[in-house]
N, C-alpha and C positions, 0 to 999 in steps of 0.2 A: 855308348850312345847317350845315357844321359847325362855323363858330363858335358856331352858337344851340348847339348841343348841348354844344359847349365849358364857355360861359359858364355856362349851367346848372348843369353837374357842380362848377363853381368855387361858384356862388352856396349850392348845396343841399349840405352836406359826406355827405348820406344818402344822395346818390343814387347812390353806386356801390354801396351791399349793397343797393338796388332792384331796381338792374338785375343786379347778380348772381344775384338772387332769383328773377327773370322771364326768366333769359339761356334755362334747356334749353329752355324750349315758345318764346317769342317767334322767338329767333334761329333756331331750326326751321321754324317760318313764314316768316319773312318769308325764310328761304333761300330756299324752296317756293317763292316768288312772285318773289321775284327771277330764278330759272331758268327758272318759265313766260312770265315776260311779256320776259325777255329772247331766248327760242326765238318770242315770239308778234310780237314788234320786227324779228326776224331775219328771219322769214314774210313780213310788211308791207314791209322794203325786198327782197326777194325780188322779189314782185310789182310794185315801181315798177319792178325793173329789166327785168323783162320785158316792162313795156308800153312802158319806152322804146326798148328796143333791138329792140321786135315791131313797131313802128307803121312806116309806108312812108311817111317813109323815116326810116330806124335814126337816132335820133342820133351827132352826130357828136361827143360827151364823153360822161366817164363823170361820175356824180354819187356822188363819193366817201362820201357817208354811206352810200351801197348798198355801199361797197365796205367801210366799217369795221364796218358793224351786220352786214351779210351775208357778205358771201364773206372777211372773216376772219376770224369768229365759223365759218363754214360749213365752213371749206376752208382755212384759214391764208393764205388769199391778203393778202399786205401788200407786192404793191409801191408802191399809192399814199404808205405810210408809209414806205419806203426812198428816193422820190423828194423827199419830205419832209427828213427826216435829211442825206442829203446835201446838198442844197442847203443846208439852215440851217448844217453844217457849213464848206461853203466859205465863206459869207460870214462866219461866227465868226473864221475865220481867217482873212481878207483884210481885215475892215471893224472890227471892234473892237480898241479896243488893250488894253496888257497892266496897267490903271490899272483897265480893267473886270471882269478877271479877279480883280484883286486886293482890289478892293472885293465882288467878287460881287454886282455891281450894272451893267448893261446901262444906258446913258442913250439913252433913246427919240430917235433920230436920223434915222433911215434912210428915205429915198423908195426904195419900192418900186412897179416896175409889173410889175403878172401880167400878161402878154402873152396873148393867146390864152388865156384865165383858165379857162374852162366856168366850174365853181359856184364858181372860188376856194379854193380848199377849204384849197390846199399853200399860199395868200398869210395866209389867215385863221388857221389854226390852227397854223400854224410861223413866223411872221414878227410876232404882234400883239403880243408886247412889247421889240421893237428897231424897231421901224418907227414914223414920224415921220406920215407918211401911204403909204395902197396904194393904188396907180390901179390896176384889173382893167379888160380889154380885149379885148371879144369881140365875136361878131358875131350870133350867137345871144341874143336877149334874154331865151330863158326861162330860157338857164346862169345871166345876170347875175342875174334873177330870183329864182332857186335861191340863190346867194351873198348875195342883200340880204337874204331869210330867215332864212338860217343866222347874219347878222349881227345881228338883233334877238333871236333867238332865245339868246343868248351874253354874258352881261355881260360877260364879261372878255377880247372881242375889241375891235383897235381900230375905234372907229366912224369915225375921220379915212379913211372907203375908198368911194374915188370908183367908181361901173361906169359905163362908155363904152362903148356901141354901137360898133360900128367893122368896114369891111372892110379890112384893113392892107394888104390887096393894092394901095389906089387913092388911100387916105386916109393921107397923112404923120402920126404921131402927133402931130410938132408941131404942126398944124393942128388937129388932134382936141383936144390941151390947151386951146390960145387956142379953140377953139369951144365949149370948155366953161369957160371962163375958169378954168384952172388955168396961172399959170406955174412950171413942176418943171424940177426935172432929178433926176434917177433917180441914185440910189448901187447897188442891183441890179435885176437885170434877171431874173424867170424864166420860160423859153421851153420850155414842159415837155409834150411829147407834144403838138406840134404843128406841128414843122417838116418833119417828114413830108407834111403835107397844102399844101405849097407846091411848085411848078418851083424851079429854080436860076434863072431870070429873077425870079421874083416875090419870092424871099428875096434876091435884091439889091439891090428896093427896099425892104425891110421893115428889112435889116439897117442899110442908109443910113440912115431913117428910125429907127430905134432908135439908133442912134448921136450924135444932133441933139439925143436928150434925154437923153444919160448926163453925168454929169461926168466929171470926168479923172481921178479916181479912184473908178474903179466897175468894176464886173462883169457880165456874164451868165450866166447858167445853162441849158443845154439839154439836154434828154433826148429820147432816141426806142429802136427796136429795131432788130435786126436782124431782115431778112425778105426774103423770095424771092418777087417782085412773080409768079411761078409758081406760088405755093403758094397757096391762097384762107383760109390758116386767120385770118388777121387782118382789118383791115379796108380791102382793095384799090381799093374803090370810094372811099373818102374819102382815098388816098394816094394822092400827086403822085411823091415820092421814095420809093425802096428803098435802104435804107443794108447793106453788108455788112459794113462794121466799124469799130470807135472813128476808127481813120488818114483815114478818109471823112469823118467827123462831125467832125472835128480840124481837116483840110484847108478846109471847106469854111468854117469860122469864122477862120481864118487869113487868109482874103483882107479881113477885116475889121477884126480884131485884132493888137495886137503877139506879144501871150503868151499862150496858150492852153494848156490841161493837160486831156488824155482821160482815162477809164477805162472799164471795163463791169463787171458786175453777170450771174450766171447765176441766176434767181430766179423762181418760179412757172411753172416752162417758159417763159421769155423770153429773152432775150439782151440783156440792157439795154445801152445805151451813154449815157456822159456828156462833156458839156467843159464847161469853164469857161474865160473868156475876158475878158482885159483889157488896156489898152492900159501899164496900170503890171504889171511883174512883183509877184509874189504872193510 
């Protein structure tokens, strides 16, 4: 669309004393309409969010477009976009070299698998022009559902993005690939607000099982919170682990990885924590 508008202004040399001519009442309007129907948008993911997280039983993802149309528009809530950010960050910095920096040109490379994906959201809209192909992997079919929407709906994501049904608890991913005849190996890995919802038994087979499709020089990424399995303000019924700080969340990918790097995050009243993790130093 804004090339059609571009091209215009180029083609027609009159058309910018037109629109200077029509700028005070037009742009007046169409402000108008842009604030109501953006407040009326705001309402509408309002409402999905409450019948997903009202229905018994509450889903177990969030559907980030509720969370960008809505509660950042509503409430500046933007930690979906900080989980975002840094992750594209780490892998900027681990996976591309300094040939791409200096071209200002990213060459489409990179196997991405969103683990425990929900809608996709952080694979699709932070990863679609360095990524080569994204395999998203959940177990929830209406999340995948949600993400194959949001992909048609997007011309300029990539469509090379596979969604796999998958319990990772019981199902080696490798098996899951060769069952969907995908032979990958994964350059990153993102594991984001979901390894909370496993045992320490059950993330020692997932992380085995994630490690069978990384190459040997790759990454993962994982996020979760800090939270007091005594406190009920989160979501205790869908959480296996209680993390109480980055050294836990560090430790626990260390029995995995050579080199791993924590941090946290204090952001919309949460206590965020991150690691990143790979078997090559970063």
């Amino acid at each position: 669309m804004n090339n059609f508008f571009e091209k215009i202004i180029k083609k027609i040399p009159y058309i910018r004393k037109i629109i200077t001519f029509i700028y005070p009442v037009t742009f007046a309007l169409i402000s108008y309409l842009s604030i109501f129907f953006a407040k009326l948008t705001s309402f509408l993911y309002y409402l999905q969010m409450k019948l997903d997280w009202g229905k018994v039983p509450a889903t177990e993802w969030m559907d980030h477009d509720q969370d960008t149309f809505y509660q950042f528009n509503s409430n500046g809530s933007f930690l979906h976009l900080e989980r975002g950010i840094l992750a594209r960050k780490e892998l900027i910095n681990f996976l591309i070299d300094k040939k791409e920096f200096e071209t200002l040109k990213i060459n489409k490379r990179l196997n991405i698998l969103d683990l425990c994906s929900g809608d996709s959201y952080i694979s699709q809209k932070f990863f679609f022009d360095c990524s080569k192909i994204i395999v998203s992997i959940d177990i929830d079919p209406k999340a995948l559902q949600r993400g194959k929407k949001r992909l048609h709906l997007n011309d300029y994501m990539n469509k090379n993005h596979f969604f796999c049904q998958s319990d990772i608890e019981k199902e080696t991913i490798k098996n899951l690939l060769i069952n969907n005849n995908l032979n990958i190996k994964f350059d990153f890995v993102l594991f984001n607000a979901a390894i909370e919802h496993f045992k320490e038994n059950q993330l020692d087979f997932i992380f085995k099982s994630v490690k069978e499709v990384m190459n040997s020089k790759s990454m993962i990424f994982s996020y979760t919170i800090v939270e007091d399995e005594n406190n009920q303000h989160y979501l205790p019924d869908h959480h296996e682990m209680f993390f109480k700080d980055k050294l836990q969340l560090d430790n626990l990918l260390k029995k995995y990885f050579k080199f791993t790097k924590s941090f946290e995050t204090l952001i919309n009243k949460r206590w965020n924590i991150y690691c990143v993790a790979s078997d090559e130093k970063n």
